[in-house]
N, C-alpha and C positions, 0 to 999 in steps of 0.2 A: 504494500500500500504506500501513497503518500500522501503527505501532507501537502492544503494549498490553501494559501492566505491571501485576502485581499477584500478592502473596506472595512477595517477591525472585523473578519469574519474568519474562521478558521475548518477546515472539515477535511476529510479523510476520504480517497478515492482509491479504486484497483485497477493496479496497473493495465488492464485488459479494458477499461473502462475507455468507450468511443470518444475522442476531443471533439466539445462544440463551440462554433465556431461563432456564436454568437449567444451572451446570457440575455436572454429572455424575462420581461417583470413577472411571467406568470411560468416560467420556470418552477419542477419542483425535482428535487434531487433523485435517484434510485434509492430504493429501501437498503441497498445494501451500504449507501453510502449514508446512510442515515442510521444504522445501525454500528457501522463502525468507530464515526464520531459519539454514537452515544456511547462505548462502551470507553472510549480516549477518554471524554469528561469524566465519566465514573471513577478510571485510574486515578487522572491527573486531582482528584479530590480524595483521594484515600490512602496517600500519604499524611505524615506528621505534620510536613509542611507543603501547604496547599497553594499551588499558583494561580489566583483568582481571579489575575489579569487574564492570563493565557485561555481559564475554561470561560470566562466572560465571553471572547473570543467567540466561543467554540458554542456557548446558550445564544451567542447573536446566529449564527446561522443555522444550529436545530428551529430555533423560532422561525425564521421563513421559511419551513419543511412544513409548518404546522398550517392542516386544512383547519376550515372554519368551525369544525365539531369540536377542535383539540387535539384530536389525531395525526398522523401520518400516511403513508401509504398502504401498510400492511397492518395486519395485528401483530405480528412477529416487532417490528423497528417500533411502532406505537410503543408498544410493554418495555422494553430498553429504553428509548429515549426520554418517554416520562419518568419514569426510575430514577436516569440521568440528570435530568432537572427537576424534582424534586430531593435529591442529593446536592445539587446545587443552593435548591432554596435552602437548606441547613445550614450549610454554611455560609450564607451570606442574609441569615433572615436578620428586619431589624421589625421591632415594634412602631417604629416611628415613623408616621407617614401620613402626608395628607397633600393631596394631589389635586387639580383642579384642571380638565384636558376640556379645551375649548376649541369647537369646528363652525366655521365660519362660511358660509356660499353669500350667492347675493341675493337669494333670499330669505334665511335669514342667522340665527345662531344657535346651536349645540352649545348646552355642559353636561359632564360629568364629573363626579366627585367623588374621590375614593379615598378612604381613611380606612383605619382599624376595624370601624365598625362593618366595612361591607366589602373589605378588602377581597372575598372570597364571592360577590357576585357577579355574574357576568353582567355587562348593560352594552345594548347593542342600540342600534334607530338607522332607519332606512335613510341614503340619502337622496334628496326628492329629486335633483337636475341630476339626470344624465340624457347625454354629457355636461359637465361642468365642472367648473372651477373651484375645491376647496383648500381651507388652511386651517392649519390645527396648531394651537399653541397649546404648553402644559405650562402650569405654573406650581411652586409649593415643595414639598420636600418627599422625597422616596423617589419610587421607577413603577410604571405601569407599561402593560402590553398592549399597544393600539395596533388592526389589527383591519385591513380593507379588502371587501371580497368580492367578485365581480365574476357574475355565473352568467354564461351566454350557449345558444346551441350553433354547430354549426356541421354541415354536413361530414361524414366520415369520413377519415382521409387516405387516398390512395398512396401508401408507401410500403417500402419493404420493411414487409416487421417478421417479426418469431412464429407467428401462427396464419394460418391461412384459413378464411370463414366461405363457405356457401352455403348461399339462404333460399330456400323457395317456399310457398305458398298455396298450396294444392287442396282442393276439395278432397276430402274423403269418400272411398266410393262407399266404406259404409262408418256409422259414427266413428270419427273420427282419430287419425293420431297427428303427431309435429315430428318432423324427423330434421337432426343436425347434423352434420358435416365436420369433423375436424382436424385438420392434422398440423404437424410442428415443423417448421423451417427451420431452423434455427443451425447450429454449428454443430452443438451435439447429438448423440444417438437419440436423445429423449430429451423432452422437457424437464424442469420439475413439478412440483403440484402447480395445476391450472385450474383458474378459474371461469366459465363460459355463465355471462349472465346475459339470459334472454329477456329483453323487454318486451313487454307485449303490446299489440296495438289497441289502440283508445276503443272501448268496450268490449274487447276478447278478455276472457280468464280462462288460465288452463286448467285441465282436466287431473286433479291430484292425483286421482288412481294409474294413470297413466304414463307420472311423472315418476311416481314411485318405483313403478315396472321397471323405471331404468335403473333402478340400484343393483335388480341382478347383474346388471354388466361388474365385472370385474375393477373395469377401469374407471368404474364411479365410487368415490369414497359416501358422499349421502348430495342430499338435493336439500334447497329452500325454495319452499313460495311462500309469496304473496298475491294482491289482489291483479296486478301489472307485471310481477316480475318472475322469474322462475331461474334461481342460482342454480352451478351444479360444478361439483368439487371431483375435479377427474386426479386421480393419483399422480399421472403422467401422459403424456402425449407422444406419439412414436411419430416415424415418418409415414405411415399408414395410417389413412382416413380413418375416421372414430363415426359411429352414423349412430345419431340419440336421437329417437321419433319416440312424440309424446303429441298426446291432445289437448289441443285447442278449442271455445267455444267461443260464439259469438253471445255477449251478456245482454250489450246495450249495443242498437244501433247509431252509430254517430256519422254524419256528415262530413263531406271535405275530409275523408280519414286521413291523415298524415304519416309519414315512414315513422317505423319502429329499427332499433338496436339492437345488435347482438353484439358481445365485447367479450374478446380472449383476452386474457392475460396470466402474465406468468406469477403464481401467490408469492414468491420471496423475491420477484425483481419487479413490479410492478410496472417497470416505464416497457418492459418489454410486454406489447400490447396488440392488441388489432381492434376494430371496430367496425364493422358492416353495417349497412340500411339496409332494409327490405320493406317494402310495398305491397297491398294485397287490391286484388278486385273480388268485390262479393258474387259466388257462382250461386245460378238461379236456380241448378241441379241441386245442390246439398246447401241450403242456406244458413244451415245453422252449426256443421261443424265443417272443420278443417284439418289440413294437413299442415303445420309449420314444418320445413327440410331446411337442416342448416346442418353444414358439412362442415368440421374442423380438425385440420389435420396440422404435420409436421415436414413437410417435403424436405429433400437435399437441398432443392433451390428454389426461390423465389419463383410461383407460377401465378405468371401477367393474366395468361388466359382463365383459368381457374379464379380467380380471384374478380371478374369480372362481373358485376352483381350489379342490377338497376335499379339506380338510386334517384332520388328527387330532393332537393335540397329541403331544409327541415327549417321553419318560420324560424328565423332571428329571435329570442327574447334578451332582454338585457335587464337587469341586476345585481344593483349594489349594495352593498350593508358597510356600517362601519360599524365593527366590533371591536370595542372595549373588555380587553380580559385582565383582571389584575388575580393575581393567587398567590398563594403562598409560596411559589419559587421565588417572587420579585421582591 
């Protein structure tokens, strides 16, 4: 591994790790590199004498790792990292603090106030112009975490990544199943644990007992649903196609239906990822169940053709929060 510094920020990469070639503000690091810096902080504070500058360093850039829940990218670097800064806040807790974080647009003003007494609640507030222009002064004595999130969709993007997805959308000829597609690109023989989460489209829910059936495959550790989504935790991914068909129904009819997601990615590197759209038209032969087919596999090499899926670009939404976190590390 090595180290790299730069903006009082400090964090820990492997050497096999890709150079990019441009940072990014909505950059977020791989889990592994998020895990290795947390476990440098944990060291660098468990000596007698604690370098506080150096891990200071190293808590400014876990903190821009941190999504808007408090987490990270994985459960695995989440569990380590918070560990690591909450080993932090020990060492540098103070009782003294009263902070006063003021945000400014031009129409009109934010405060926040954080002392002793609420030092441990979150306070968040939407801001209303975007786009627009704001400014945030703090005034007062301590350190608080402010903290800007900005959720937008945008269609899925065509590049070479570690897993390769195909999606289709078929009437059932009789009630119903969804069938996926999966296989791994990647360098190695096999992936490691993968994650395929199916979204579903605006008023389909899947068929649990269907989903289930897929646990006899070998290569499924267990499944999650929801009312929209249906997770599914495959052990590993080879370079041969994985095909998980489960059913679908239609709940609610909705209009103007719009593309749904399906998203590989890999559980302990998360940046390595894929994401497909897929589109359905409602057939007047089977109206009320379907076939979802979504193919995900591991090939030797990147296939252009195969990976070829028709997509429609997905409505723009845009969304800002300014989250205020103050806790017990700061």
């Amino acid at each position: 591994t090595a180290s790299l510094s730069a903006d009082s920020q400090v964090h820990w990469e492997r050497p096999s790790a890709k150079p990019r070639a441009k940072q990014s503000s909505w950059y977020r690091a791989a889990s592994a590199e998020v895990e290795l810096t947390a476990y440098m902080l944990m060291t660098s504070l468990s000596g007698p004498e604690k370098d506080l500058g150096r891990a200071s360093e190293m808590v400014n850039w876990l903190s821009r790792q941190q999504n808007p829940y408090g987490g990270f990218s994985s459960t695995t670097d989440t569990v380590v990292a918070l560990q690591s800064l909450a080993k932090y806040a020990e060492a540098t807790f103070s009782d003294a603090r009263d902070v006063t974080v003021t945000v400014r647009s031009q129409t009109g003003v934010q405060e926040f106030h954080v002392d002793k007494t609420n030092r441990l609640l979150l306070q968040k507030a939407s801001l209303p112009d975007i786009p627009g222009d704001y400014t945030l002064t703090a005034s007062g004595s301590g350190c608080v975490y402010v903290q800007t999130v900005l959720r937008y969709n945008v269609p899925p993007p065509r590049s070479d990544a570690a897993f390769a997805v195909r999606v289709e959308v078929k009437p059932d000829q009789c009630p119903g199943e969804s069938v996926k597609k999966l296989q791994y690109t990647g360098s190695r023989a096999q992936s490691n644990m993968a994650i395929v989460e199916v979204k579903l489209l605006s008023g389909f829910i899947p068929v649990k007992s269907s989903v289930r059936e897929l646990e006899k495959n070998k290569v499924i550790q267990r499944s999650d649903i929801s009312m929209d989504m249906v997770t599914l935790y495959l052990n590993e991914l080879k370079h041969e196609s994985v095909h998980l068909p489960f059913m679908v129904e239609q709940d609610i009819e909705v209009k103007n239906l719009k593309p749904a997601t399906v998203k590989v990615y890999d559980y302990y590197e998360t940046g390595k990822r894929l994401c497909r759209g897929y589109a359905y038209r409602r057939s007047k032969t089977h109206p009320n169940w379907d076939i979802l087919r979504i193919s995900v596999y591991y090939p030797h090499k990147y296939n252009t053709d195969y990976m070829e899926v028709e997509q429609e670009a997905l409505s723009a939404v845009s969304i800002q929060w300014l989250i205020l976190r103050c806790s017990a590390r700061y």
